[in-house]
C-alpha positions in Angstrom: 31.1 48.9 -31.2 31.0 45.6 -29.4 28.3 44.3 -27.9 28.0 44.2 -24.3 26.0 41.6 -22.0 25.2 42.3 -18.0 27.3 40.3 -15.9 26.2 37.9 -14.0 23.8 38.5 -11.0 26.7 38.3 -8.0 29.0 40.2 -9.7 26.3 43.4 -9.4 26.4 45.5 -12.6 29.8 45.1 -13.8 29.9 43.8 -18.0 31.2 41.8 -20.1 32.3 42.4 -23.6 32.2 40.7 -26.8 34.7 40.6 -29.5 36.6 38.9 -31.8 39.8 37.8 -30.1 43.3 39.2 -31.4 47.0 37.4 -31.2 47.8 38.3 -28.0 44.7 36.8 -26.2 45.9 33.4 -27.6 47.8 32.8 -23.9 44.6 33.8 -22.3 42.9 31.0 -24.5 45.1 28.4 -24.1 45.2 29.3 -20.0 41.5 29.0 -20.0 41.3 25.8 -21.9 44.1 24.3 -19.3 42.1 25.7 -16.5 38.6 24.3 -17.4 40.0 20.8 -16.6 37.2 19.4 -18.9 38.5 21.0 -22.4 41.2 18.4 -24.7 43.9 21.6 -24.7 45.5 22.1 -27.2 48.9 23.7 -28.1 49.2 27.4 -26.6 50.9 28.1 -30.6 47.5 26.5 -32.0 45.6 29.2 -29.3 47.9 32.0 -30.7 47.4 30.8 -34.3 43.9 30.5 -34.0 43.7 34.0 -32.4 45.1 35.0 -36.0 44.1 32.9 -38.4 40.2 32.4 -37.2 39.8 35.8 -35.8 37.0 36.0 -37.6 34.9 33.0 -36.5 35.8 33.0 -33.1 34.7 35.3 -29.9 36.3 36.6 -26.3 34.3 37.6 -23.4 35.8 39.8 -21.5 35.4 41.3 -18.1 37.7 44.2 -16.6 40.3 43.9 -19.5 40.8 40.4 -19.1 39.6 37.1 -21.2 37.6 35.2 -19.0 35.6 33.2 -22.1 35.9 32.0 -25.3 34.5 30.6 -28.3 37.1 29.2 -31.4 34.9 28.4 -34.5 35.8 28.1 -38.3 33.6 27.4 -41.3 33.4 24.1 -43.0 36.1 24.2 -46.3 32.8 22.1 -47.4 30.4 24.0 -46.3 30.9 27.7 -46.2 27.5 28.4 -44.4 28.4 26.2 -41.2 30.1 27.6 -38.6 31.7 24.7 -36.7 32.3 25.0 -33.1 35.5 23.7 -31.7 35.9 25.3 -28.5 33.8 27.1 -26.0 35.2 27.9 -22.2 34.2 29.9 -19.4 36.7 31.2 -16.6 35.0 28.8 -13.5 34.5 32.1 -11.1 32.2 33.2 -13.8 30.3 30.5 -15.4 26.6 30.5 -14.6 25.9 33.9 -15.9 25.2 33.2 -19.5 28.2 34.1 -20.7 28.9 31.0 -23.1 25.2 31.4 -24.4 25.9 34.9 -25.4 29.1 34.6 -26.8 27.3 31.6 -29.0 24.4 33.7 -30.2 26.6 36.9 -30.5 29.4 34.7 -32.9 26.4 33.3 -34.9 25.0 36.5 -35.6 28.0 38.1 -36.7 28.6 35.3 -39.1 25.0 34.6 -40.2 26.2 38.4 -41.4 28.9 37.1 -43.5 26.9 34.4 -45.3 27.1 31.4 -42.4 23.2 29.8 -42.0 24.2 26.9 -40.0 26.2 25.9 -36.4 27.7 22.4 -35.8 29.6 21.4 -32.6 30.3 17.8 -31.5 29.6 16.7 -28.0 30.3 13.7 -26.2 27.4 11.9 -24.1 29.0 12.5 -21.0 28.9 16.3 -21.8 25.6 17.4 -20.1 26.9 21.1 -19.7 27.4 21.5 -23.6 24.3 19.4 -24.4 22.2 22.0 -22.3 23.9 24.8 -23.5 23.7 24.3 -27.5 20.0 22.9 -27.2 19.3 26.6 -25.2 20.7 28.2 -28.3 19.1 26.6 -31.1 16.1 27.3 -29.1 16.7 31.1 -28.5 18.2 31.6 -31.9 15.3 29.9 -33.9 17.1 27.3 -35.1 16.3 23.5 -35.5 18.5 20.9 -33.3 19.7 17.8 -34.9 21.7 15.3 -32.9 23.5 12.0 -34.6 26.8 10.0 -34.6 30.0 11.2 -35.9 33.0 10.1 -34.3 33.3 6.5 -32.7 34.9 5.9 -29.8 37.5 3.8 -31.8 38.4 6.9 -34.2 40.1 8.3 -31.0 43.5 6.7 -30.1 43.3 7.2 -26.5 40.5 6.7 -24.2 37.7 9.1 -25.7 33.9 8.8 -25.7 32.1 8.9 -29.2 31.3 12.3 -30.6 28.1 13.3 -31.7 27.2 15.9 -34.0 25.2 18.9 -33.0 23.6 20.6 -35.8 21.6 24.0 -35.4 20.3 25.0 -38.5 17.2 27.5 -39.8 14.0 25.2 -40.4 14.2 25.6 -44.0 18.4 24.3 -44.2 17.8 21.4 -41.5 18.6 17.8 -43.6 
């Protein structure tokens, strides 16, 4: 069964669902990413290949049928227990309801289930949205918050801010 979260307060009782997306939501994804006009979009083949291949460690929210949110996630080939972030996006009509917190804490959950102990995402300073949103997590979730440095500036080859890392780990696995 997938979880289900209330919709946001204007939209008056209508929900949102959770799940893990499938192939043919990859158009949805890569529409989304376009849309939010703040998201590096990718390829729509990388959203359809991620749809597939990262089923698994990614989630949809979806309202009426449609995609209106999304979270893309892998773990680390290094380290099996993080689940890195790469992606989170919100359609814009329905942002402000807690729909990116959920889909966060729901994808965690399901892959603290499989083994996963850890979340990292990278955000860039400009990012206060993202910054909020992943330090609301780690707080809700239980989970220590450890910001650093992990890609320069100069480790982009077009005009990109640094990236820091964003590490949310249980007490105990924080370094």
């Amino acid at each position: 069964m997938s979880p289900e979260i209330p919709k946001s307060r204007q939209d008056r009782g209508s929900r949102i669902i959770l799940r893990q997306p499938a192939v043919a939501d990859g158009i949805r994804l890569w529409e989304i990413a376009r849309d939010s006009q703040v998201l590096d979009t990718n390829s729509s083949y990388a959203y359809v290949l991620w749809c597939h291949d990262f089923s698994t460690t990614s989630i949809v929210a979806e309202h009426d049928g449609r995609p209106v949110g999304f979270v893309t996630g892998y773990r680390r080939p290094d380290r099996p227990d993080v689940l890195m972030v790469w992606q989170v996006a919100v359609d814009a009509d329905q942002r402000g309801g807690g729909i990116a917190a959920s889909m966060l804490t729901g994808l965690f959950e399901r892959c603290r289930a499989e083994g996963v102990s850890s979340m990292q995402t990278t955000i860039s300073p400009d990012n206060v949205a993202s910054q909020r949103l992943f330090t609301g997590v780690a707080k809700s979730l239980g989970l220590d918050l450890k910001v650093g440095p992990l890609f320069a500036a100069t480790d982009f080859p077009d005009a990109h801010l640094r990236e820091d890392l964003y590490d949310l780990a249980a007490p105990s696995q924080s370094e």
